[in-house]
Backbone as ProteinMPNN parsed JSONL, in Angstrom:
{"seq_chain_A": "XXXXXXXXXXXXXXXXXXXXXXXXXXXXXXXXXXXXXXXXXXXXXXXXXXXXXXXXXXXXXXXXXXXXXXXXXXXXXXXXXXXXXXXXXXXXXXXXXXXXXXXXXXXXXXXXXXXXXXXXXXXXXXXXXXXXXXXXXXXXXXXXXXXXXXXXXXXXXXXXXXXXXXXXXXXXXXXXXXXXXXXXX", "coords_chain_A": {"N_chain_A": [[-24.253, -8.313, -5.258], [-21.507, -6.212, -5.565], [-18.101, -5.196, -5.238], [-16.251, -2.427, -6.019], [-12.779, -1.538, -5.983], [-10.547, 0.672, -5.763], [-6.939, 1.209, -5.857], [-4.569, 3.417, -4.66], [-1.356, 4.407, -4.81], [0.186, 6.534, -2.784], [1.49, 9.775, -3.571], [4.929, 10.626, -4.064], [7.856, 10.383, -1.799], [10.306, 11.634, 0.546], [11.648, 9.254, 1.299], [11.136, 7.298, -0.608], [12.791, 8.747, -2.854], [15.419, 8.458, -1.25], [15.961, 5.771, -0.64], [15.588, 4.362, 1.439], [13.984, 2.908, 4.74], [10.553, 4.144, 5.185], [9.641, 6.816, 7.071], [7.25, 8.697, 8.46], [6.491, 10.744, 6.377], [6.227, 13.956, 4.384], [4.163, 14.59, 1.544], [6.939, 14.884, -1.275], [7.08, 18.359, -2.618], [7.295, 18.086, -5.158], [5.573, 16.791, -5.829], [3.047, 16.866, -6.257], [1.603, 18.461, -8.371], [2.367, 16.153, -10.39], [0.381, 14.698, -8.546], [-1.972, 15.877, -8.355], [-2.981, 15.474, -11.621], [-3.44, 12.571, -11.663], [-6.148, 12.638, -10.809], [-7.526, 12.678, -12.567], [-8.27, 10.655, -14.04], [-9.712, 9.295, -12.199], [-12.573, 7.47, -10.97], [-15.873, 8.348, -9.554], [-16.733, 8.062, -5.952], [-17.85, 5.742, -3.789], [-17.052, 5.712, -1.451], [-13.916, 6.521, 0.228], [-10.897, 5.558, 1.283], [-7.862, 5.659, 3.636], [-4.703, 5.45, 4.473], [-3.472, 5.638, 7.777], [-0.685, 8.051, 7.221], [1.063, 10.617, 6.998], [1.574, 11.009, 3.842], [-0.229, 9.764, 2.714], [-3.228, 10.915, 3.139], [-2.343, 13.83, 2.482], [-2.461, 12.705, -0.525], [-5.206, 12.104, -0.61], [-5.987, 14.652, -0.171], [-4.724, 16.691, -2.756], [-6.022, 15.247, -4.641], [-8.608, 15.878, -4.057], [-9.873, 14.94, -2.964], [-12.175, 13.269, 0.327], [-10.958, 11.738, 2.615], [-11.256, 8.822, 4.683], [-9.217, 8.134, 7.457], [-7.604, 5.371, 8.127], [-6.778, 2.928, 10.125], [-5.993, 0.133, 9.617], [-4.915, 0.371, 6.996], [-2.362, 0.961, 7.469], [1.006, 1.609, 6.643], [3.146, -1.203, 6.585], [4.846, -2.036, 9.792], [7.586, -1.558, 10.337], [9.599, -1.628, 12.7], [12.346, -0.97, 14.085], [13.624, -0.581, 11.79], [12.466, 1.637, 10.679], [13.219, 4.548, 8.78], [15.706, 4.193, 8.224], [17.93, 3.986, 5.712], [17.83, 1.072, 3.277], [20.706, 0.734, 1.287], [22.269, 0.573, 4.266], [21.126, -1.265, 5.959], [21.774, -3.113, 4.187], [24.557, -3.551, 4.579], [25.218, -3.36, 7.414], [23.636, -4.766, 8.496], [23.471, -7.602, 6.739], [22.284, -10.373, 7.191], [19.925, -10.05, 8.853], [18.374, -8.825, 7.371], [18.254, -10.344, 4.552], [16.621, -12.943, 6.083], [14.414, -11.737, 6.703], [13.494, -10.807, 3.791], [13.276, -13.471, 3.032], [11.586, -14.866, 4.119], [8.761, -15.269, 5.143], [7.572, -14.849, 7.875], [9.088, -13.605, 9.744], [10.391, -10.895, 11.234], [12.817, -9.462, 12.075], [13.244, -7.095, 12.676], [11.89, -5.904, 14.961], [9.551, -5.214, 13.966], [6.154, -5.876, 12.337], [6.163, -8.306, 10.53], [5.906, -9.922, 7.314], [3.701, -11.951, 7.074], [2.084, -11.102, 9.142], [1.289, -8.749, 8.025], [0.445, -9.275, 5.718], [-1.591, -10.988, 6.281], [-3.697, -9.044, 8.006], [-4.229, -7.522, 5.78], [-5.983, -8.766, 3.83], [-7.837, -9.192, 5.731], [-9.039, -6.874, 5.953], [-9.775, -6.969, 3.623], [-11.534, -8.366, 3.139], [-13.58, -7.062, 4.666], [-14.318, -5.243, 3.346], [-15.877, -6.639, 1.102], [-18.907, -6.814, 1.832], [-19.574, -3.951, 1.119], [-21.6, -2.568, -1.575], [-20.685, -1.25, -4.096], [-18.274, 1.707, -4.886], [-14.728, 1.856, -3.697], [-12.482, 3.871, -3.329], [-9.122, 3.104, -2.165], [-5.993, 4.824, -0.696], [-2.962, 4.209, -0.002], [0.701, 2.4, 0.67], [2.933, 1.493, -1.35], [3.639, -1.726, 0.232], [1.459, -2.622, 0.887], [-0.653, -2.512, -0.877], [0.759, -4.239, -2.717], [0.642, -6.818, -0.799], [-2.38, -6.634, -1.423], [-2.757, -7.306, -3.54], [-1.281, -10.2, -3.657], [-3.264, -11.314, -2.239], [-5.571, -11.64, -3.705], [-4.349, -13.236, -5.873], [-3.845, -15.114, -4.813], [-1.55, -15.654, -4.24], [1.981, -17.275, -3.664], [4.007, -16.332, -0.354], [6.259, -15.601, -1.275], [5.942, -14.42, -3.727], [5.965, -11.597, -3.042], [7.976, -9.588, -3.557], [7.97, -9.427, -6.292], [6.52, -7.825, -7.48], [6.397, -4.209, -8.415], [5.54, -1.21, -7.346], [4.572, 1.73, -8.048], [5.092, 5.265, -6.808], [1.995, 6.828, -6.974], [0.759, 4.729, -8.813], [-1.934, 3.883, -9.492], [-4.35, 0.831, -9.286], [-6.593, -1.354, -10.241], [-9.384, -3.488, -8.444], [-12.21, -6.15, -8.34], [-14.757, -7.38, -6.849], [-17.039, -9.964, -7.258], [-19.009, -11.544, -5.224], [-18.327, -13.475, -4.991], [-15.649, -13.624, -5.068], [-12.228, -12.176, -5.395], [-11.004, -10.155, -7.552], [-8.338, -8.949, -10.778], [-8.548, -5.903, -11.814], [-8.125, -4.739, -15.24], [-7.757, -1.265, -16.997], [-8.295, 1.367, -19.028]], "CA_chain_A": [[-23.26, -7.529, -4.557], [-20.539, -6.019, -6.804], [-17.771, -3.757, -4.792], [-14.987, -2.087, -6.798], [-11.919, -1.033, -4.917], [-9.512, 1.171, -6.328], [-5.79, 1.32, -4.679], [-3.559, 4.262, -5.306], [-0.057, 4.51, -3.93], [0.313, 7.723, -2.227], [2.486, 10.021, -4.16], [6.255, 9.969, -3.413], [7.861, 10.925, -0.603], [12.217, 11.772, 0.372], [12.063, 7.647, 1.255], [11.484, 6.708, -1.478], [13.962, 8.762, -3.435], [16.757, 8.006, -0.727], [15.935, 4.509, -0.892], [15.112, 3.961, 2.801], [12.528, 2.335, 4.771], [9.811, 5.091, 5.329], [8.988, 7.723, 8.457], [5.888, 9.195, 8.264], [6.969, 12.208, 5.95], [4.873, 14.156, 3.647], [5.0, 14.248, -0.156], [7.422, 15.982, -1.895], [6.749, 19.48, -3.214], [7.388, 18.256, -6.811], [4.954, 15.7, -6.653], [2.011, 17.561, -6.063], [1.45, 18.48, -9.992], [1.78, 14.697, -10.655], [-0.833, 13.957, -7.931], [-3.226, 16.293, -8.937], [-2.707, 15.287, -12.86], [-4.074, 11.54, -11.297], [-7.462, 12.704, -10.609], [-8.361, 12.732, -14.351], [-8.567, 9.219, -14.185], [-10.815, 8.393, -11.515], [-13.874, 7.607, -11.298], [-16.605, 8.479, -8.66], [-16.189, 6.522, -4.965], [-18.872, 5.746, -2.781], [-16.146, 5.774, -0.076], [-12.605, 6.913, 0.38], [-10.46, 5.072, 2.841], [-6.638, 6.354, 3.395], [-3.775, 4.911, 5.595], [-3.308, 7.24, 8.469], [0.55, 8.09, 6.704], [0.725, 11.622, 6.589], [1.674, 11.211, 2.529], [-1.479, 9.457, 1.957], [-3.331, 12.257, 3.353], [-2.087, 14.523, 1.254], [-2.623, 12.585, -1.743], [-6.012, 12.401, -0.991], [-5.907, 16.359, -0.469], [-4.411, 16.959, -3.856], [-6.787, 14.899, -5.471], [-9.657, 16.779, -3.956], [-11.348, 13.878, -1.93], [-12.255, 13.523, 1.191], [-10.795, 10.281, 3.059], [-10.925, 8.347, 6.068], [-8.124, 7.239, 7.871], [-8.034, 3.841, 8.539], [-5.19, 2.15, 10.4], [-5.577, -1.373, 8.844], [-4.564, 0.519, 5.604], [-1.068, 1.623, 7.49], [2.291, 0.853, 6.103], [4.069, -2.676, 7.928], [5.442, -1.856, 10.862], [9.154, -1.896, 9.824], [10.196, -1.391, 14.162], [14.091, -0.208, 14.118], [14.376, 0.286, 10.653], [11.988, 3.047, 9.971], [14.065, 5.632, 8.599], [17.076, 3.547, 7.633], [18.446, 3.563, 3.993], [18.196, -0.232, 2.734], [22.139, 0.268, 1.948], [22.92, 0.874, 5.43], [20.893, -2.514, 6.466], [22.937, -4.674, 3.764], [25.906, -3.275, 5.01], [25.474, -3.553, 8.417], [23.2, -6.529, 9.238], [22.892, -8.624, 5.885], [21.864, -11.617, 7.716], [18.761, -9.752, 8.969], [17.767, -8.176, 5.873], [17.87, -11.608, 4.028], [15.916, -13.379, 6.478], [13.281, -10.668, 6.203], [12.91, -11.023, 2.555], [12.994, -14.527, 2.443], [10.808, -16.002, 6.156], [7.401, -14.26, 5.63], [6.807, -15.214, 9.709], [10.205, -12.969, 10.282], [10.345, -9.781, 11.958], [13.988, -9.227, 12.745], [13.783, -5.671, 13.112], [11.384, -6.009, 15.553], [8.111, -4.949, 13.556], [5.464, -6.447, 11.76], [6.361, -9.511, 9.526], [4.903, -9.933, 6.201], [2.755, -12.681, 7.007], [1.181, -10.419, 9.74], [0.871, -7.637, 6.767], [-0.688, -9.779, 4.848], [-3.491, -11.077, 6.956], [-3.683, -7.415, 8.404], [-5.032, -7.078, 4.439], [-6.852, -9.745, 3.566], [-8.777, -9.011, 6.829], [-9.223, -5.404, 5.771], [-10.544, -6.682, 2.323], [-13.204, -9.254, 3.874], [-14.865, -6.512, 5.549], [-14.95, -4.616, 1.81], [-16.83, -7.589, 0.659], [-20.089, -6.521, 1.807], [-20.44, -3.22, 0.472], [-21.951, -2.726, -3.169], [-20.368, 0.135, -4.483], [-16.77, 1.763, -5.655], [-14.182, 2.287, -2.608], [-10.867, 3.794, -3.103], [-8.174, 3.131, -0.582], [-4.705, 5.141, -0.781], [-2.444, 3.68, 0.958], [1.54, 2.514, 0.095], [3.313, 0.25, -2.433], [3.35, -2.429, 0.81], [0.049, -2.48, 1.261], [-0.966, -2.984, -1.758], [1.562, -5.811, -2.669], [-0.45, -8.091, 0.378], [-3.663, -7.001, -1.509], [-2.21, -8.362, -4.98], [-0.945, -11.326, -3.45], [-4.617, -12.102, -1.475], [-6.345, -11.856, -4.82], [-3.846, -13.451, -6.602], [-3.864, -16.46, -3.706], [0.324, -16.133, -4.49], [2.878, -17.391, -2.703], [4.214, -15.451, 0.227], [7.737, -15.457, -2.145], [5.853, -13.332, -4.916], [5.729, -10.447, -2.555], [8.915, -8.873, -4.144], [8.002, -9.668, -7.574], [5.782, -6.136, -7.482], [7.018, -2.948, -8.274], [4.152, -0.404, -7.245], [5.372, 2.83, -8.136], [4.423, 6.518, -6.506], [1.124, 7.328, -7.214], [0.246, 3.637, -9.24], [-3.348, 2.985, -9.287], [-4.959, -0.515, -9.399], [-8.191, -1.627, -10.313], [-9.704, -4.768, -7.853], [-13.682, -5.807, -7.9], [-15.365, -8.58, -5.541], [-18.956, -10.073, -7.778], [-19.994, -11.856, -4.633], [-17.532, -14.627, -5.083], [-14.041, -13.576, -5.417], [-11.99, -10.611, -5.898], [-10.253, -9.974, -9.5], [-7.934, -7.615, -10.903], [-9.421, -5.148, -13.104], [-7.44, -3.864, -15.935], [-8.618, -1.014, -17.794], [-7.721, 1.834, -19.605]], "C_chain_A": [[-22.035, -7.385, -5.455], [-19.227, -4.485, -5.792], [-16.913, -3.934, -5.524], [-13.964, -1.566, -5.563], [-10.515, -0.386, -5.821], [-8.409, 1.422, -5.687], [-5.19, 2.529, -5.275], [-2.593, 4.626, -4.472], [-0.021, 5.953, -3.625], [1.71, 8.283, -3.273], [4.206, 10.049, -3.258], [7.154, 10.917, -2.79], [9.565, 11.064, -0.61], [12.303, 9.808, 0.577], [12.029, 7.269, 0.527], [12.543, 7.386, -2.345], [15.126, 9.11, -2.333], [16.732, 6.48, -0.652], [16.281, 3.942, 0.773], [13.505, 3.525, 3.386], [11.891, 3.957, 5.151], [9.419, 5.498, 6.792], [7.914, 7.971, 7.753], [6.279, 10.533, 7.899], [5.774, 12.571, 4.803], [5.34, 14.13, 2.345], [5.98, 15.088, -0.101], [6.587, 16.5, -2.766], [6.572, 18.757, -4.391], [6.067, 17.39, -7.002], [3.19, 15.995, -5.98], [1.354, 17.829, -7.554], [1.274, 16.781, -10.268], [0.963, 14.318, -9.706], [-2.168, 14.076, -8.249], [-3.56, 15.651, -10.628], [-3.607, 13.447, -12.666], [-5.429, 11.474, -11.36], [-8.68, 12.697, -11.604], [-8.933, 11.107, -14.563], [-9.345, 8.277, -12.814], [-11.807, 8.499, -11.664], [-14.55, 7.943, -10.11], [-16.835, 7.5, -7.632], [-17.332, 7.144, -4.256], [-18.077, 6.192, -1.137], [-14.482, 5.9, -0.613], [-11.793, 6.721, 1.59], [-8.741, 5.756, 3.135], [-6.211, 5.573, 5.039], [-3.532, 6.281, 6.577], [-1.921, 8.465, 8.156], [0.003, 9.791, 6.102], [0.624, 11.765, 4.84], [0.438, 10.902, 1.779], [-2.605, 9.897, 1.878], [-3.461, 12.516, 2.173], [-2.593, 14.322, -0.041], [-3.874, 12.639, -2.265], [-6.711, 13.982, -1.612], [-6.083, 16.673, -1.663], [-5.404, 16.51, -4.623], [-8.298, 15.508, -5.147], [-11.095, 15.906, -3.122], [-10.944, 13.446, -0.311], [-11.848, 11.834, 1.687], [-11.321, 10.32, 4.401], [-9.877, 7.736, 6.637], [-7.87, 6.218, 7.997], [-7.016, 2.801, 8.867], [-5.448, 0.998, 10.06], [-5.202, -0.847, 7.841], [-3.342, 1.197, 5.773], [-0.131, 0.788, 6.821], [2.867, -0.577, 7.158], [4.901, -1.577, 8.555], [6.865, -2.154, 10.464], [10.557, -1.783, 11.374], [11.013, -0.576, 13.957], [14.563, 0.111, 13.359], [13.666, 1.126, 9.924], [13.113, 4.191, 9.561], [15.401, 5.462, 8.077], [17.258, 3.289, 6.576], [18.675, 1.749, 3.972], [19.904, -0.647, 2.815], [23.089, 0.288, 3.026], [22.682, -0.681, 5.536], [21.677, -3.729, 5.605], [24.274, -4.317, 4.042], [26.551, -3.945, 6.331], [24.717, -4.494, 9.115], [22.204, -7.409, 7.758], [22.118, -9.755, 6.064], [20.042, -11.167, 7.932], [17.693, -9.504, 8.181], [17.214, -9.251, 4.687], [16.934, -12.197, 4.699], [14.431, -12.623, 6.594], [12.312, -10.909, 5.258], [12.795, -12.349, 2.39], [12.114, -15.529, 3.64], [9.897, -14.576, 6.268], [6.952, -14.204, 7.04], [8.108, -14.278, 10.065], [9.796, -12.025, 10.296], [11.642, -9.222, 13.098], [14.185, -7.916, 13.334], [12.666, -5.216, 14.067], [9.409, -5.184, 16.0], [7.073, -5.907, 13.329], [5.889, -7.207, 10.372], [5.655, -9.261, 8.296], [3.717, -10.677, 6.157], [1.826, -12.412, 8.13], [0.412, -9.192, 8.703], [0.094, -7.886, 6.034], [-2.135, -10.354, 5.357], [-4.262, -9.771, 7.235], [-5.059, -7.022, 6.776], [-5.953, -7.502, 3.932], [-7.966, -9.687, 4.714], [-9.538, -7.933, 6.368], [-10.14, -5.683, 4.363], [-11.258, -7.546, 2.155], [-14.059, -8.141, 4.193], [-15.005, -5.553, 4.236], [-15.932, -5.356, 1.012], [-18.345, -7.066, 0.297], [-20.352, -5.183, 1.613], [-20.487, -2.98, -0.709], [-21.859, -1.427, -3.651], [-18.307, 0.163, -4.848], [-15.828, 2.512, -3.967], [-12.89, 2.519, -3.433], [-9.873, 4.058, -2.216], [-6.329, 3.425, -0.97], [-3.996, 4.372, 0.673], [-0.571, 3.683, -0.158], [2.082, 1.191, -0.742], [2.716, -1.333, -1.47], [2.385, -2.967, 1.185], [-0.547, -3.192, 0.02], [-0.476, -3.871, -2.597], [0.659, -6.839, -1.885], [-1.231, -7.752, -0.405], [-3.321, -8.018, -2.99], [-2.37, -9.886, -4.399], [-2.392, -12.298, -2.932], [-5.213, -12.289, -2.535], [-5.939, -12.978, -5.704], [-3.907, -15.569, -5.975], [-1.924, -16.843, -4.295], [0.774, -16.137, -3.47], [3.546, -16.389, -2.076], [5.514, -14.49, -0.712], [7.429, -14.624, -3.319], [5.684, -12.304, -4.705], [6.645, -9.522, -2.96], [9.002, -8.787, -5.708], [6.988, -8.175, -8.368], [6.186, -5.199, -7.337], [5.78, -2.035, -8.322], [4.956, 0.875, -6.92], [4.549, 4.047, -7.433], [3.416, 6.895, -7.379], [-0.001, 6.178, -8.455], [-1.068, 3.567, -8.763], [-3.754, 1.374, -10.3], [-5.735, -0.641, -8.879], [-8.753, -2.965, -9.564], [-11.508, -5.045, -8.324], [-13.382, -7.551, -7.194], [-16.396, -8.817, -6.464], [-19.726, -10.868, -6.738], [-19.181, -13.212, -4.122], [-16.226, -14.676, -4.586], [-13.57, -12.713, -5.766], [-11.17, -11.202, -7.073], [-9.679, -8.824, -9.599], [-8.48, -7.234, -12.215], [-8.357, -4.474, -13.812], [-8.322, -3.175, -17.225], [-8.023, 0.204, -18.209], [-8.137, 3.452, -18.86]], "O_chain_A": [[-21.585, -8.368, -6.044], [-19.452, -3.275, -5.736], [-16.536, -5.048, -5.889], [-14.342, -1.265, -4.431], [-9.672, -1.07, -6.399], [-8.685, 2.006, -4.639], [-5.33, 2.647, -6.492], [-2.889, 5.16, -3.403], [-0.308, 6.609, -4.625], [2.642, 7.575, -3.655], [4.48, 9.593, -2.148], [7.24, 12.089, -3.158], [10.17, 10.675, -1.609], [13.111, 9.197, -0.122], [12.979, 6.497, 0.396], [13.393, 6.566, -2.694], [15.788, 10.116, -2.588], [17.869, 6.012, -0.593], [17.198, 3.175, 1.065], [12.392, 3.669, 2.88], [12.679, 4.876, 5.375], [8.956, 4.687, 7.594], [7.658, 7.55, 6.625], [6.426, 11.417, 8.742], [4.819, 11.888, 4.433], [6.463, 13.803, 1.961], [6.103, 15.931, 0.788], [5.742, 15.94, -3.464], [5.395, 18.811, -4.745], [5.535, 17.268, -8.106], [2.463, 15.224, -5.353], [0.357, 17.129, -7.732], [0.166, 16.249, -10.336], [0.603, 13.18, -10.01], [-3.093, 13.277, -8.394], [-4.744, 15.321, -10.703], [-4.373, 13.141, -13.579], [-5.995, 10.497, -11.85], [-9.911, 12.704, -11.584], [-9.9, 10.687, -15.198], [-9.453, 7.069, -12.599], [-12.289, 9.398, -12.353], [-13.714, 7.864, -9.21], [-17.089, 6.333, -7.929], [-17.706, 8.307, -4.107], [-18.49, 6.768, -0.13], [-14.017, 5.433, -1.652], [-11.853, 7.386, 2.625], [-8.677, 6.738, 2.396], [-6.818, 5.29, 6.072], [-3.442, 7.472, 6.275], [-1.984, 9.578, 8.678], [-0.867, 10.132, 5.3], [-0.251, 12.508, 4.396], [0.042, 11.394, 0.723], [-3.287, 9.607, 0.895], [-4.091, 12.057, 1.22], [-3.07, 15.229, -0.723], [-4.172, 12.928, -3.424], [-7.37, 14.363, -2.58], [-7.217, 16.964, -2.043], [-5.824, 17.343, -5.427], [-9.103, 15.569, -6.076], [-12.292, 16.034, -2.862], [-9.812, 13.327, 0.158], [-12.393, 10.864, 1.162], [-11.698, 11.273, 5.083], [-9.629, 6.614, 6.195], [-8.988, 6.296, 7.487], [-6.52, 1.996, 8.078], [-4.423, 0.499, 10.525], [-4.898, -1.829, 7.163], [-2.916, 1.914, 4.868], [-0.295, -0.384, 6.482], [2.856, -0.623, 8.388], [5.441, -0.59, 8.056], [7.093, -3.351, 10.287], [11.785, -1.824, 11.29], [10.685, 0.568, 13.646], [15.568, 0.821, 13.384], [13.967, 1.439, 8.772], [13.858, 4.55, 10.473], [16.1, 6.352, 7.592], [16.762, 2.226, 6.203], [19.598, 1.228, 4.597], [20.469, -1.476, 3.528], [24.304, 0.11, 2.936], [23.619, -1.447, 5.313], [22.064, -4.822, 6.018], [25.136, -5.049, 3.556], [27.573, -4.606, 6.513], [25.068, -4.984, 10.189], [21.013, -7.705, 7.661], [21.329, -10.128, 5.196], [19.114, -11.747, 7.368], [16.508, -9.831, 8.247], [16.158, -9.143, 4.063], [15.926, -12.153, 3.993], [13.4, -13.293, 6.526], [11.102, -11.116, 5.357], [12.08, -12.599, 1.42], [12.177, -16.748, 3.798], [10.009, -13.517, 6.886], [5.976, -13.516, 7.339], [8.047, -14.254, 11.294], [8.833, -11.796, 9.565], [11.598, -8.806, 14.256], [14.996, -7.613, 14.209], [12.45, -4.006, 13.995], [8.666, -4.885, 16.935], [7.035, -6.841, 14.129], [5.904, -6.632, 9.283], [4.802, -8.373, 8.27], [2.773, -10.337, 5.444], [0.869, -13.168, 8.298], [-0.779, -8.882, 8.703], [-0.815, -7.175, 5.606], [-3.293, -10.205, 4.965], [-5.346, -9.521, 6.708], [-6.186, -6.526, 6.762], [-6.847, -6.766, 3.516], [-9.04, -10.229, 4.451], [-10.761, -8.066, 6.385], [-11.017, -4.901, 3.994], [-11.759, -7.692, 1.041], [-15.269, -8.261, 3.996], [-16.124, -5.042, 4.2], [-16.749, -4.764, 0.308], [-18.882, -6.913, -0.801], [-21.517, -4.936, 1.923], [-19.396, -3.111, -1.264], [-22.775, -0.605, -3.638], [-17.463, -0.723, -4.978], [-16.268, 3.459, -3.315], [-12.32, 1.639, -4.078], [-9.77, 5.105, -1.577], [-5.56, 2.558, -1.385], [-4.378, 4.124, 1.817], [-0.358, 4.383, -1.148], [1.588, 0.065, -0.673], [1.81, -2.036, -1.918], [2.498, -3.94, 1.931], [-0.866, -4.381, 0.035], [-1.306, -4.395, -3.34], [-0.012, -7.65, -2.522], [-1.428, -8.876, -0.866], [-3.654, -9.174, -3.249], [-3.338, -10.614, -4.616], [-2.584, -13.499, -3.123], [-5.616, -13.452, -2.526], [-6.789, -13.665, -6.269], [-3.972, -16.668, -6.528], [-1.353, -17.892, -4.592], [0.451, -15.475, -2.484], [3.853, -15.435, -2.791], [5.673, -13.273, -0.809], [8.351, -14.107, -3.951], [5.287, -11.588, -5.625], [6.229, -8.379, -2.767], [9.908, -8.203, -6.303], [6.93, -7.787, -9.535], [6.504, -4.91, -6.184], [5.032, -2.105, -9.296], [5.708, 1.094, -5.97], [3.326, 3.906, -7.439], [3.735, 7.287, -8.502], [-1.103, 6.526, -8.879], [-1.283, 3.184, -7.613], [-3.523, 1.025, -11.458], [-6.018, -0.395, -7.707], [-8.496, -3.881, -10.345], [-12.091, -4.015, -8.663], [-12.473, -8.375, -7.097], [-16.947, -7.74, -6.693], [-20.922, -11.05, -6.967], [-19.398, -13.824, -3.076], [-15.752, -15.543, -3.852], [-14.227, -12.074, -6.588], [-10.833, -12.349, -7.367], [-10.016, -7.818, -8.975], [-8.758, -7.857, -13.239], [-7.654, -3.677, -13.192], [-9.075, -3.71, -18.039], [-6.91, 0.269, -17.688], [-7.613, 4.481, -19.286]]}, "name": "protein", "num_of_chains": 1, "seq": "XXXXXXXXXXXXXXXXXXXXXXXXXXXXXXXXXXXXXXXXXXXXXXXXXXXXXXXXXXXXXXXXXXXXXXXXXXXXXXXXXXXXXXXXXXXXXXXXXXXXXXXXXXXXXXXXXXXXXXXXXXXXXXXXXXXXXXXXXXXXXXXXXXXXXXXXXXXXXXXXXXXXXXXXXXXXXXXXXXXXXXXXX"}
């Protein structure tokens, strides 16, 4: 049994360049040319999974493959601060914002925690286990941070130590044993 799993961050969206947490918006126009320009570098997927996030969608769109939706592959639940610029939240409730980033069991803003995010993933990439073939699953930076970290078996605290940029792909496989990251050219 040998599955591959390819991740690719959905291209990038007005949240990320306003530097807020994310609505469910679609790409930007510009980044349509760099999505398509991606597709040179994949390889052939037995399966195509996609967060239900309209951007990730799209990205499959652009790239010309056909997904499935798949709400275990949504963004964390971020509750009250969907839509809120980061420097609003250290402005106006630092306390919260810290405890956030630093108490993986926290969920101040009355979403999904990280250490729900991360099982959420690690659940999602048990049941990839058993099939023998190449899956790629768009989804967003967050997402694919928890899968790092499950592979990696890192501490909840290295969850910020990942910068997963718009439209980043990363290579995973499973041989039967254990997943691994694949780096390759």
């Amino acid at each position: 049994m040998h599955t591959r799993l390819t991740w690719i961050c959905h291209g990038p969206t007005s949240a990320n360049r306003e530097g807020r947490f994310p609505l469910n918006e679609p790409l930007e126009q510009s980044a349509v040319a760099d999505t398509a320009a991606l597709a040179e570098r994949l390889q052939r997927a037995d399966h195509v999974k996609s967060s239900p996030a309209i951007a990730a969608l799209q990205t499959a769109e652009v790239l010309n493959l056909t997904a499935a939706a798949d709400p275990k592959l949504a963004d964390m639940d971020y509750g009250r601060w969907k839509g809120r610029p980061l420097a609003d939240l250290q402005a106006k409730e630092p306390d919260a914002l810290i405890q956030w980033m630093t108490d993986p069991d926290a969920a101040p803003h009355g979403g999904e925690s990280l250490s729900r995010l991360q099982a959420r993933i690690a659940g999602w990439m048990e049941d990839q286990q058993a099939f023998d073939g190449h899956i790629i699953a768009i989804t967003n930076a967050t997402v694919i941070r928890a899968a790092i970290l499950h592979v990696m078996r890192a501490p909840p605290s290295s969850f910020w130590l990942a910068d997963i940029e718009p439209l980043a792909l990363l290579r995973m496989s499973f041989d039967g044993r254990r997943w691994a990251l694949r780096f390759s050219r």
